[in-house]
CHARMM-style PDB file with segment names, atoms N, HN, CA, C and O in Angstrom:
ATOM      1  N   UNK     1     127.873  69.609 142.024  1.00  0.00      PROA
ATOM      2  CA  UNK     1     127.245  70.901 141.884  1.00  0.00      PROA
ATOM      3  C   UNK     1     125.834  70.715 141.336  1.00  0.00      PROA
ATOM      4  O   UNK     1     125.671  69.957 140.379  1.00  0.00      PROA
ATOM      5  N   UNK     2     124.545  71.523 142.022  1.00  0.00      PROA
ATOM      6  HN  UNK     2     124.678  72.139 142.799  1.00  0.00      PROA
ATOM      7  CA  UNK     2     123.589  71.612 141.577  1.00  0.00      PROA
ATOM      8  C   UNK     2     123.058  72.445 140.311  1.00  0.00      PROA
ATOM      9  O   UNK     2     123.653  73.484 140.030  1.00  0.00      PROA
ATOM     10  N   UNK     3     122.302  72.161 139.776  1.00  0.00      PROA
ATOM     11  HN  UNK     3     121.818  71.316 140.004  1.00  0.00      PROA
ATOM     12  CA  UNK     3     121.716  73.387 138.533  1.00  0.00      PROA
ATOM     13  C   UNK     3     120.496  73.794 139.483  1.00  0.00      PROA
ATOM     14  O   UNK     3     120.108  73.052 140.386  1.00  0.00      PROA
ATOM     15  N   UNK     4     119.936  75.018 139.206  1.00  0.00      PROA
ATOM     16  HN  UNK     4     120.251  75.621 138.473  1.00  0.00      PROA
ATOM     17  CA  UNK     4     119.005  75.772 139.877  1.00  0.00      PROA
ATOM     18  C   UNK     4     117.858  75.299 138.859  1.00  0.00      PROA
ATOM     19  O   UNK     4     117.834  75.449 137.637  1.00  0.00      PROA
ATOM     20  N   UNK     5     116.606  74.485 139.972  1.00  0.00      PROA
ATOM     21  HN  UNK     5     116.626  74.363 140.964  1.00  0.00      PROA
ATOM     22  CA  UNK     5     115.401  74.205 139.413  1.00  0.00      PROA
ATOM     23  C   UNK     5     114.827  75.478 138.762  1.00  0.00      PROA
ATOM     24  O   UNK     5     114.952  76.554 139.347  1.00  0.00      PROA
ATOM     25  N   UNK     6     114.019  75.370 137.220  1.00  0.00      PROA
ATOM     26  HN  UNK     6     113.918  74.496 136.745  1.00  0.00      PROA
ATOM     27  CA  UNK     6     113.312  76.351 137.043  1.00  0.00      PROA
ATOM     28  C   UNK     6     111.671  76.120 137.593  1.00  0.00      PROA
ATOM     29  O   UNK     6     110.981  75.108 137.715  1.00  0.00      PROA
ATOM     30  N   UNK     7     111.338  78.057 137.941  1.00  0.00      PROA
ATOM     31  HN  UNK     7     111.899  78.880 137.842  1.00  0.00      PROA
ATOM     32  CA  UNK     7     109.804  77.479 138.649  1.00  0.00      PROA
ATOM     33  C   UNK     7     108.848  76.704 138.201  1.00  0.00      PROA
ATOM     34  O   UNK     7     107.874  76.345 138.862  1.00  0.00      PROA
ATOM     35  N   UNK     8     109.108  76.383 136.946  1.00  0.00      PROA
ATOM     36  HN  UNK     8     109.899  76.675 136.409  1.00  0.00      PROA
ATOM     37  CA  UNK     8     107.416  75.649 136.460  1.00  0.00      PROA
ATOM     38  C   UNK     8     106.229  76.527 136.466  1.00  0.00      PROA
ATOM     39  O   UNK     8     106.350  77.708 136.790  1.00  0.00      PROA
ATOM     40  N   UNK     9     105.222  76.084 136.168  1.00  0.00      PROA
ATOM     41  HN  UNK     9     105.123  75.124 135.905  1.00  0.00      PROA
ATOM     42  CA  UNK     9     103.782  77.279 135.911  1.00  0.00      PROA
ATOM     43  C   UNK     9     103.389  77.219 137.151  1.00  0.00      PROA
ATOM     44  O   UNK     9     103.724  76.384 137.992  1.00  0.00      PROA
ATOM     45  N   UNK    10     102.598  78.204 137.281  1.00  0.00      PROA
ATOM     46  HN  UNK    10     102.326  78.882 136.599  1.00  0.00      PROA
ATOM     47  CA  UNK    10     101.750  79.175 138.426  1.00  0.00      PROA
ATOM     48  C   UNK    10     100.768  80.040 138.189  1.00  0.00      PROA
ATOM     49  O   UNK    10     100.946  81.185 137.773  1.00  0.00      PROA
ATOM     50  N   UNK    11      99.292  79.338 138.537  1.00  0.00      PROA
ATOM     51  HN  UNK    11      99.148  78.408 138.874  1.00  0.00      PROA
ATOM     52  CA  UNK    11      98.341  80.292 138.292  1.00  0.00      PROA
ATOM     53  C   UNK    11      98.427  81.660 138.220  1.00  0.00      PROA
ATOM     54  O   UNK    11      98.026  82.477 137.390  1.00  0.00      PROA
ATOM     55  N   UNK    12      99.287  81.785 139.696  1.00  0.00      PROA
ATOM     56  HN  UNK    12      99.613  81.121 140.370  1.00  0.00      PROA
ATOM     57  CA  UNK    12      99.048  83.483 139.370  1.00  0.00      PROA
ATOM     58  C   UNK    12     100.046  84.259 138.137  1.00  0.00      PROA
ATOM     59  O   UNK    12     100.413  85.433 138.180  1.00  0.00      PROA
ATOM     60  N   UNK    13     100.287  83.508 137.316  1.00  0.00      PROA
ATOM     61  HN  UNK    13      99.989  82.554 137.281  1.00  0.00      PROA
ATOM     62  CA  UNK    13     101.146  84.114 136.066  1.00  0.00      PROA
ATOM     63  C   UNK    13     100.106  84.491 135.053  1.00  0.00      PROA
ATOM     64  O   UNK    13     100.301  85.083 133.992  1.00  0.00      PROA
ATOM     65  N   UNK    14      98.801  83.990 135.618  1.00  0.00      PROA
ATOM     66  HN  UNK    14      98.643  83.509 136.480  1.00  0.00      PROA
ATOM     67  CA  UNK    14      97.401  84.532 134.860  1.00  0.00      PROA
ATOM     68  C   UNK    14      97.349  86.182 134.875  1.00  0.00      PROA
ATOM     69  O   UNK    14      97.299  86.966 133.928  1.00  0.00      PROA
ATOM     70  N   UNK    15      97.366  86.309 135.633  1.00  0.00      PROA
ATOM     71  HN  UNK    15      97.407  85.672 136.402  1.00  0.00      PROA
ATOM     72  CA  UNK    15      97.671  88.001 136.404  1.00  0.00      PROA
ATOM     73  C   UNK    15      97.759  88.792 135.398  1.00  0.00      PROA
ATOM     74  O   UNK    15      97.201  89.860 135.147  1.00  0.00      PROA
ATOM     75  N   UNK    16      99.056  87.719 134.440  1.00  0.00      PROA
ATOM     76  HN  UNK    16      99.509  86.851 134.644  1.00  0.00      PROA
ATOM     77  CA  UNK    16      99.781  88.943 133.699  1.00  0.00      PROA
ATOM     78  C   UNK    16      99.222  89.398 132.466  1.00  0.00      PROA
ATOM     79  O   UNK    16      99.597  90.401 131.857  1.00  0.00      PROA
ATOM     80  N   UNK    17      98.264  88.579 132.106  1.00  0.00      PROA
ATOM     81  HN  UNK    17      97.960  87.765 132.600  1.00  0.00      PROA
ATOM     82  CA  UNK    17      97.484  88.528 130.977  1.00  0.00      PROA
ATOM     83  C   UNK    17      96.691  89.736 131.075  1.00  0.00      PROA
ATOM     84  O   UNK    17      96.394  90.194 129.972  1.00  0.00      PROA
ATOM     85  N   UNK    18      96.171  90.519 132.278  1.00  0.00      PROA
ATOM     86  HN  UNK    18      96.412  90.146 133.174  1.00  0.00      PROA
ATOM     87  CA  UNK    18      95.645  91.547 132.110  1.00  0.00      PROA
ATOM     88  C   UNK    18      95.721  92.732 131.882  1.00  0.00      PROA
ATOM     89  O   UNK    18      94.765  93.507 131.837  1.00  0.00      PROA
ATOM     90  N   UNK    19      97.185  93.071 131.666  1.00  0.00      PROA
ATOM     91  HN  UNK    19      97.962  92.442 131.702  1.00  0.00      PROA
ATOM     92  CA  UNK    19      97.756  94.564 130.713  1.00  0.00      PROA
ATOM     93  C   UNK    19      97.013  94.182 129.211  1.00  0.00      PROA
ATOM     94  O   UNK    19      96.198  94.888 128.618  1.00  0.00      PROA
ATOM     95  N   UNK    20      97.662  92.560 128.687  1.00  0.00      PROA
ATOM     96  HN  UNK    20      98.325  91.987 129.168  1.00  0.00      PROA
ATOM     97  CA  UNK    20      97.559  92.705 127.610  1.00  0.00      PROA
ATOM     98  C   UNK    20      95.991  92.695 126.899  1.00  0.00      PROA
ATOM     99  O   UNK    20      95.767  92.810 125.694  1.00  0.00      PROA
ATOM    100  N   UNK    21      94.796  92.493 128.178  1.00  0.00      PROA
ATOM    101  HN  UNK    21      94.978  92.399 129.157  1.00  0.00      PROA
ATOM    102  CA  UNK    21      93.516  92.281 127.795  1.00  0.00      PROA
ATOM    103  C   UNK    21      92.938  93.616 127.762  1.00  0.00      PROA
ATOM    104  O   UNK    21      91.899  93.969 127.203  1.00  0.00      PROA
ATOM    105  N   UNK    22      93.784  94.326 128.459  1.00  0.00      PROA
ATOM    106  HN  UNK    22      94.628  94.040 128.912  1.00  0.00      PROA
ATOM    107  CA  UNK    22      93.163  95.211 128.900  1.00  0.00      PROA
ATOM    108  C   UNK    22      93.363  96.364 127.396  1.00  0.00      PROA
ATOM    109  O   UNK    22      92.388  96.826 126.804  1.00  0.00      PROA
ATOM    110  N   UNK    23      94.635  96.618 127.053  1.00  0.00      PROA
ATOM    111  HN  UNK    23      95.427  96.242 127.535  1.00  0.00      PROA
ATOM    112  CA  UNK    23      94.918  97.125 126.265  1.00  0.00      PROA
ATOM    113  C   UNK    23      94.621  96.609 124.916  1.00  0.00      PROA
ATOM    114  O   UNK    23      94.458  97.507 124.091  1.00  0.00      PROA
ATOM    115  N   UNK    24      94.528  95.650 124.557  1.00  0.00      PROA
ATOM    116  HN  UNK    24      94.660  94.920 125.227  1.00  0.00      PROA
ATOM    117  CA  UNK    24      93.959  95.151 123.504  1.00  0.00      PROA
ATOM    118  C   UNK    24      92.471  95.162 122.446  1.00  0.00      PROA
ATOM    119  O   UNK    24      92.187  94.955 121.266  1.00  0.00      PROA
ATOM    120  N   UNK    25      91.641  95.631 124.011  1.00  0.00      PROA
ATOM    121  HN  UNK    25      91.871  95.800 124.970  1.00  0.00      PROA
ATOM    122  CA  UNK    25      90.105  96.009 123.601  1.00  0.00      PROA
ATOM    123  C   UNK    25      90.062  97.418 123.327  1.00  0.00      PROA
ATOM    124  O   UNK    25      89.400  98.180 124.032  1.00  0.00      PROA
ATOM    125  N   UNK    26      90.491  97.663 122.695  1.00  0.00      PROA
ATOM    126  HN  UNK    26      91.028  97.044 122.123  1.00  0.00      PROA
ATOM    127  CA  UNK    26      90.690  99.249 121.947  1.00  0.00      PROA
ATOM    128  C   UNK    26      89.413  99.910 122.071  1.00  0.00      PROA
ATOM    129  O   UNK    26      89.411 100.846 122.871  1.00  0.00      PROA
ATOM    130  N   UNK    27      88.192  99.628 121.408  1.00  0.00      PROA
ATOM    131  HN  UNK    27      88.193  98.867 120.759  1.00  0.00      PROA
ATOM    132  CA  UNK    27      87.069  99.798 121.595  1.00  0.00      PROA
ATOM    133  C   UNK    27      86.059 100.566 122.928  1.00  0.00      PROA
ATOM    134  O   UNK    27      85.142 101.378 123.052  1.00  0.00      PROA
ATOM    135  N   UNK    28      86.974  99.651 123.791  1.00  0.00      PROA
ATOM    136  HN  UNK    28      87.719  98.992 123.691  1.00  0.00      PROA
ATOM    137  CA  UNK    28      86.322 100.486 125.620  1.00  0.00      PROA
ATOM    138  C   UNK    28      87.296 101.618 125.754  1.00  0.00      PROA
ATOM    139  O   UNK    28      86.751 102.630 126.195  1.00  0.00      PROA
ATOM    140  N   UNK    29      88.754 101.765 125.470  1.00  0.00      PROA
ATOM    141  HN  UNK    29      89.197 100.942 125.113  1.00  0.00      PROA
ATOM    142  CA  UNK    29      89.127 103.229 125.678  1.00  0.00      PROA
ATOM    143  C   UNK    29      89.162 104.129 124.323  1.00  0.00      PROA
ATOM    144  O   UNK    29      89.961 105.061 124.420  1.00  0.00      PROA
ATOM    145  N   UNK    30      88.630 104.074 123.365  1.00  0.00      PROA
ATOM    146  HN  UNK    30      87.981 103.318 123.286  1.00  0.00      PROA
ATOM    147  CA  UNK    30      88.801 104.573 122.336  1.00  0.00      PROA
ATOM    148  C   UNK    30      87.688 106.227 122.358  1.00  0.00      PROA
ATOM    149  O   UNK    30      86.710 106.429 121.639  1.00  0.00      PROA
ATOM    150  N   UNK    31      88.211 107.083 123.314  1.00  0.00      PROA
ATOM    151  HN  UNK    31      89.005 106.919 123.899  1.00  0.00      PROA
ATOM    152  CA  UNK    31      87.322 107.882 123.508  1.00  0.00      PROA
ATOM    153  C   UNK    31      88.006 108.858 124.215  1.00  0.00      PROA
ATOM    154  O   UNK    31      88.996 108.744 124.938  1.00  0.00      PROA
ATOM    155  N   UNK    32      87.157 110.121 123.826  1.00  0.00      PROA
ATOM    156  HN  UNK    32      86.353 110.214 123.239  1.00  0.00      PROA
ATOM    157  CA  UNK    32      88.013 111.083 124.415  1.00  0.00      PROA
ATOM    158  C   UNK    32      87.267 111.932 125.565  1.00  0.00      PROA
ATOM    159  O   UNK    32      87.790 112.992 125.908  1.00  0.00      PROA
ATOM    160  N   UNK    33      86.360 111.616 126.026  1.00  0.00      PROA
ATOM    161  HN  UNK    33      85.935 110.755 125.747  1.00  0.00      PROA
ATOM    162  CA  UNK    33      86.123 111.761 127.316  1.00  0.00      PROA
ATOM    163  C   UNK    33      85.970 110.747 128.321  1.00  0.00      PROA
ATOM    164  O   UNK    33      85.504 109.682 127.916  1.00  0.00      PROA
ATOM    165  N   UNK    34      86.309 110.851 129.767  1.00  0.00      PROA
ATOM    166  HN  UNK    34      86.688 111.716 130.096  1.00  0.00      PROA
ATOM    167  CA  UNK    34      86.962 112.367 130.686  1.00  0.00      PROA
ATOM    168  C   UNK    34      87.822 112.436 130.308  1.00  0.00      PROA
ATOM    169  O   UNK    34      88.238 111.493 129.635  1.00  0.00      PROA
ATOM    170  N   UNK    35      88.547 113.487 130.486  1.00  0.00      PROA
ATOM    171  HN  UNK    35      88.209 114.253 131.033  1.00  0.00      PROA
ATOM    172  CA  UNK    35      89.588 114.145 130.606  1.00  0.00      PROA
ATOM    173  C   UNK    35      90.413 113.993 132.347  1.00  0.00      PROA
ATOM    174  O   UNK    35      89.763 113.673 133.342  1.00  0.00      PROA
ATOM    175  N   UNK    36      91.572 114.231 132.365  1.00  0.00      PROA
ATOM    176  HN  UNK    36      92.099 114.491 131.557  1.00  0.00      PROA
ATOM    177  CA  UNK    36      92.239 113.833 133.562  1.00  0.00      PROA
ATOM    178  C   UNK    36      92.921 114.829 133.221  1.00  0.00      PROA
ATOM    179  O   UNK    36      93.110 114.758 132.006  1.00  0.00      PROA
ATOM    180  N   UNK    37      93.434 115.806 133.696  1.00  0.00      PROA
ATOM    181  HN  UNK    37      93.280 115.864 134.682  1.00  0.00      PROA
ATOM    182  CA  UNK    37      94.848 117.291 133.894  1.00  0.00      PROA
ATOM    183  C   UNK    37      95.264 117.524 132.164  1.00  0.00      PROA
ATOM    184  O   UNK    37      96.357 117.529 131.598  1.00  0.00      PROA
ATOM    185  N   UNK    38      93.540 117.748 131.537  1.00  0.00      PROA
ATOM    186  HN  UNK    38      92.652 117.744 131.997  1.00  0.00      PROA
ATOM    187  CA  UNK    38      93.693 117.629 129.992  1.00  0.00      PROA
ATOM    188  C   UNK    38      94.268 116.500 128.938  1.00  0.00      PROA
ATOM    189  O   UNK    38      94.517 116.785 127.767  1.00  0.00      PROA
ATOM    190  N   UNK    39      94.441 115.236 129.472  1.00  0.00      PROA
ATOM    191  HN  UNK    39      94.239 115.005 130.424  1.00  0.00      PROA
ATOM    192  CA  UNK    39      94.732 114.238 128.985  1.00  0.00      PROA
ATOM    193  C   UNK    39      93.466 113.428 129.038  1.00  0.00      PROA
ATOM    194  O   UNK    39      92.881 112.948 130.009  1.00  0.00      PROA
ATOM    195  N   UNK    40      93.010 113.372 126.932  1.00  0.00      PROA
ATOM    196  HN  UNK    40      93.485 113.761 126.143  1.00  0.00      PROA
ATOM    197  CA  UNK    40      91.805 112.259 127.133  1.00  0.00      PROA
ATOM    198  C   UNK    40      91.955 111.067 127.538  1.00  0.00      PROA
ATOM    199  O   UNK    40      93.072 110.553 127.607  1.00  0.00      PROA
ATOM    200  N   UNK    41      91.098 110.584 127.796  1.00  0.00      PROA
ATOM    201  HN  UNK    41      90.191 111.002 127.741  1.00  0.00      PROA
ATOM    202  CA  UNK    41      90.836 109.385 128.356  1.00  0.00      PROA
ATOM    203  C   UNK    41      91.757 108.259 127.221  1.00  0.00      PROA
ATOM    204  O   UNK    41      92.451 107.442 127.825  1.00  0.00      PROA
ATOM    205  N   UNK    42      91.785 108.204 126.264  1.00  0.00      PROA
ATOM    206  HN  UNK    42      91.221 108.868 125.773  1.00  0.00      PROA
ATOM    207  CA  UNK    42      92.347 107.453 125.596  1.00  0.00      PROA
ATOM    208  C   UNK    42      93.790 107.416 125.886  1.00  0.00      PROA
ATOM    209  O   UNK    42      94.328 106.314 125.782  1.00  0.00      PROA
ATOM    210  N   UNK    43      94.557 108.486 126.254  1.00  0.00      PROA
ATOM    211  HN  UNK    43      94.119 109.381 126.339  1.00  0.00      PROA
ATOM    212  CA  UNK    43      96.042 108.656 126.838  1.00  0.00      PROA
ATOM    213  C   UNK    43      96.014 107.915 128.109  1.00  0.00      PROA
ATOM    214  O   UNK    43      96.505 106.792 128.214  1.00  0.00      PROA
ATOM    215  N   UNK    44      95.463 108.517 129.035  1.00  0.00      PROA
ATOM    216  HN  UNK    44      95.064 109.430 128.950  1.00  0.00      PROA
ATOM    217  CA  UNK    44      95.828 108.433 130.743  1.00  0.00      PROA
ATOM    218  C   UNK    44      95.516 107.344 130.690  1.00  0.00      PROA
ATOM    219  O   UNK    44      96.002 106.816 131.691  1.00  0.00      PROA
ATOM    220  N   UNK    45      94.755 106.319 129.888  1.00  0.00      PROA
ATOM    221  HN  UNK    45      94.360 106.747 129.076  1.00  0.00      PROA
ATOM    222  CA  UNK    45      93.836 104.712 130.507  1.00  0.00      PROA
ATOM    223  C   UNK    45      95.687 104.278 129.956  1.00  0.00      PROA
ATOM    224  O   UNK    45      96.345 103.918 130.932  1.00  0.00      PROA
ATOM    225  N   UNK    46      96.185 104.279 129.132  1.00  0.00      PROA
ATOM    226  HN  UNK    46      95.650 104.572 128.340  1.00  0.00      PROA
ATOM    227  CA  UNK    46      97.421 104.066 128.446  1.00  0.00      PROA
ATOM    228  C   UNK    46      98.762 103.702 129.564  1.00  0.00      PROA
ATOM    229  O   UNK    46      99.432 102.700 129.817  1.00  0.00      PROA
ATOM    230  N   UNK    47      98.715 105.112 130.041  1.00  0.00      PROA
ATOM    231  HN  UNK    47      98.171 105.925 129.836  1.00  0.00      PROA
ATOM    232  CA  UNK    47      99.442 105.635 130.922  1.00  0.00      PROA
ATOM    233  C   UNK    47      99.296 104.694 132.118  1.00  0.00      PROA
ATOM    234  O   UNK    47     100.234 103.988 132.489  1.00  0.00      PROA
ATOM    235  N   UNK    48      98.412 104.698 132.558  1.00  0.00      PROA
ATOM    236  HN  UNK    48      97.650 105.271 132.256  1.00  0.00      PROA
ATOM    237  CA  UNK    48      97.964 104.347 133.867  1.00  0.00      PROA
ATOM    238  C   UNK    48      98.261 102.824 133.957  1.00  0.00      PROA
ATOM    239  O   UNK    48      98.547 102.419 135.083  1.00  0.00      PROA
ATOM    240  N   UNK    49      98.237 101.839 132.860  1.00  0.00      PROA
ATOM    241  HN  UNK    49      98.004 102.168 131.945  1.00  0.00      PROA
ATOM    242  CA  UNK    49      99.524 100.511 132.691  1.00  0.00      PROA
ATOM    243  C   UNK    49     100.036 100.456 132.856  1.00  0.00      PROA
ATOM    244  O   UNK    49     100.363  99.482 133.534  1.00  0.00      PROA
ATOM    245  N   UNK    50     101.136 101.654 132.408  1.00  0.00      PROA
ATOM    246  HN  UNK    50     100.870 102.446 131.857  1.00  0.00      PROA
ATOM    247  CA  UNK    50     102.829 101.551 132.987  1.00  0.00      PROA
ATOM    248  C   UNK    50     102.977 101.016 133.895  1.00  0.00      PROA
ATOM    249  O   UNK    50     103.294  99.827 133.909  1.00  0.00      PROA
ATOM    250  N   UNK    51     102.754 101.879 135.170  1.00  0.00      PROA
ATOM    251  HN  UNK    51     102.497 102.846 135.158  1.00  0.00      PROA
ATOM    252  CA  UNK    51     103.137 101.559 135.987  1.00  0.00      PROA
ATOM    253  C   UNK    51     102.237 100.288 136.735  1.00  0.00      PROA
ATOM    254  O   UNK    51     102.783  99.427 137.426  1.00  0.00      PROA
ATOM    255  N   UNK    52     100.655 100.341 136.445  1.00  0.00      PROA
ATOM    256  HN  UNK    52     100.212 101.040 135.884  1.00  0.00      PROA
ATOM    257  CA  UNK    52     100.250  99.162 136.970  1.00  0.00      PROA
ATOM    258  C   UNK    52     100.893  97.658 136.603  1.00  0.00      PROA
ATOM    259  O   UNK    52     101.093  96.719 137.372  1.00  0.00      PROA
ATOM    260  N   UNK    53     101.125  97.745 135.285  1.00  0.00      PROA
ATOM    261  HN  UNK    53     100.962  98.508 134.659  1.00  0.00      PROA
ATOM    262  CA  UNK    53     101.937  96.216 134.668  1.00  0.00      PROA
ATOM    263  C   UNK    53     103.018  96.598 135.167  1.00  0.00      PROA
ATOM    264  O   UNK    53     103.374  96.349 134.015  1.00  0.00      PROA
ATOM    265  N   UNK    54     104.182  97.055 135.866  1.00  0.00      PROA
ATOM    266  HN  UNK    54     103.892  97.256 136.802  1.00  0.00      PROA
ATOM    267  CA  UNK    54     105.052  96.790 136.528  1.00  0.00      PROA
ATOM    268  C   UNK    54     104.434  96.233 138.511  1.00  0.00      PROA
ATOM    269  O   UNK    54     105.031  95.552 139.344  1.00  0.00      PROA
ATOM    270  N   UNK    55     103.397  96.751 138.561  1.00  0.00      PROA
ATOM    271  HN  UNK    55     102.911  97.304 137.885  1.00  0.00      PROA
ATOM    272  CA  UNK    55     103.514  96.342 139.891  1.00  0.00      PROA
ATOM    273  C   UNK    55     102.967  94.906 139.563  1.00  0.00      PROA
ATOM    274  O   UNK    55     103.317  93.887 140.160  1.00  0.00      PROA
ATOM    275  N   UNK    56     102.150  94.957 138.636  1.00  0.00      PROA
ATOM    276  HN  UNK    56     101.865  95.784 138.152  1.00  0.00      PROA
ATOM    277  CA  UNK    56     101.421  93.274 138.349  1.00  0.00      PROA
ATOM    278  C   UNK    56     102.716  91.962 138.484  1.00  0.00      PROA
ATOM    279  O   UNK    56     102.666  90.818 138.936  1.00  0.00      PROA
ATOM    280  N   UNK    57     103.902  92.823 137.817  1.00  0.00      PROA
ATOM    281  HN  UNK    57     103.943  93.753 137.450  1.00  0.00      PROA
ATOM    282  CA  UNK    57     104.931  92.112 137.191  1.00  0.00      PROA
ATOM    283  C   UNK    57     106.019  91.776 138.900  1.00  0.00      PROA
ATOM    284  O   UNK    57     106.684  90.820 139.298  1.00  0.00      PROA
ATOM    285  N   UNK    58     105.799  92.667 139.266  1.00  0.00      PROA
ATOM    286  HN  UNK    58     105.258  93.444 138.943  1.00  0.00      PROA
ATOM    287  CA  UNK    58     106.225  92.915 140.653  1.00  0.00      PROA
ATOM    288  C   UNK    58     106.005  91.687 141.911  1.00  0.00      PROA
ATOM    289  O   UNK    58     106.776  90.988 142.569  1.00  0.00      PROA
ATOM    290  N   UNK    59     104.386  91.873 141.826  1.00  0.00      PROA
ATOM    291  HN  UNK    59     103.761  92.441 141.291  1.00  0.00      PROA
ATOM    292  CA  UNK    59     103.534  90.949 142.481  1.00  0.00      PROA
ATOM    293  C   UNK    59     103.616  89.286 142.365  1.00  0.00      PROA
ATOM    294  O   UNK    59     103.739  88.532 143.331  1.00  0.00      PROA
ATOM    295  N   UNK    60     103.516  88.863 140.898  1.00  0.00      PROA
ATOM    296  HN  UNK    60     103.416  89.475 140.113  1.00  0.00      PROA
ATOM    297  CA  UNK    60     103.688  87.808 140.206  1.00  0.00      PROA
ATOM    298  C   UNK    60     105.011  87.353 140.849  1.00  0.00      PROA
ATOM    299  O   UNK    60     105.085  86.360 141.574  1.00  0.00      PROA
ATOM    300  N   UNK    61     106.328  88.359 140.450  1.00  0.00      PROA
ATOM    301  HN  UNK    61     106.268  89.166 139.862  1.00  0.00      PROA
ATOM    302  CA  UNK    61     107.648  87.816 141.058  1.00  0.00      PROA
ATOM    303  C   UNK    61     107.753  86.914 142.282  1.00  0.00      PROA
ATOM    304  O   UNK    61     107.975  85.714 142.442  1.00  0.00      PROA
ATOM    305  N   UNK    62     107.454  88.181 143.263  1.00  0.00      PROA
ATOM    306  HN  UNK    62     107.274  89.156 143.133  1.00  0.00      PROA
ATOM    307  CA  UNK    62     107.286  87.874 144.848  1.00  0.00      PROA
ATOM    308  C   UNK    62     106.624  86.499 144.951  1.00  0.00      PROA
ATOM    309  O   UNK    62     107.120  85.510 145.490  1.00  0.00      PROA
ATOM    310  N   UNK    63     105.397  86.585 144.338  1.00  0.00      PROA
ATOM    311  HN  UNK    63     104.994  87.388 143.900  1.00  0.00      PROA
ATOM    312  CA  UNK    63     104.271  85.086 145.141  1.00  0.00      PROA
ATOM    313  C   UNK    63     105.136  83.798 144.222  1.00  0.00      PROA
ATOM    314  O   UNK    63     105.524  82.833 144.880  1.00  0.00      PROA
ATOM    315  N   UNK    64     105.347  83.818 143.077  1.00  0.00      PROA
ATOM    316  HN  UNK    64     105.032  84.603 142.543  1.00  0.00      PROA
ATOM    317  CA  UNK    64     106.196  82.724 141.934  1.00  0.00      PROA
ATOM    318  C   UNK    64     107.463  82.588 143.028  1.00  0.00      PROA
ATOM    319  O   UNK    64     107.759  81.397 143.125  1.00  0.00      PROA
ATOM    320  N   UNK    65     107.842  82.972 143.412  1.00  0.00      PROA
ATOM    321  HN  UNK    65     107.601  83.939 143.333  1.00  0.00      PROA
ATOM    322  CA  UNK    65     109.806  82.889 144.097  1.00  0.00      PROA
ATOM    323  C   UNK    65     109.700  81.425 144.145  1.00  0.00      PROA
ATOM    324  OT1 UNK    65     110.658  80.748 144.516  1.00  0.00      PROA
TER     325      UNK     65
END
């Protein structure tokens, strides 16, 4: 019986580093204009991670297999 190789590193696991760069510089969204459907800018830039770091996380999967 075999054990299942693990993948080893992969550039594009760089990828993932950019929720956390992004969110980390507090400074560039720390502001409350624009506004988006009355949500300052400091919310929606927030928001708008969710779901992008899941597709990042998504992406990474697929090309790593």
């Amino acid at each position: 019986m075999t054990t299942p190789k693990s993948g080893g590193w992969h550039p594009i696991w760089l990828i993932l580093l950019l929720p956390y760069i992004a969110l980390l510089w507090l400074p560039f969204y720390n502001q409350a204009m624009p506004n988006v459907l009355g949500f300052p800018f400091f919310y929606w830039y927030q928001f708008i991670w969710v779901p992008l770091t899941s597709l990042l996380i998504y992406v990474v999967y697929k090309v790593a297999k």
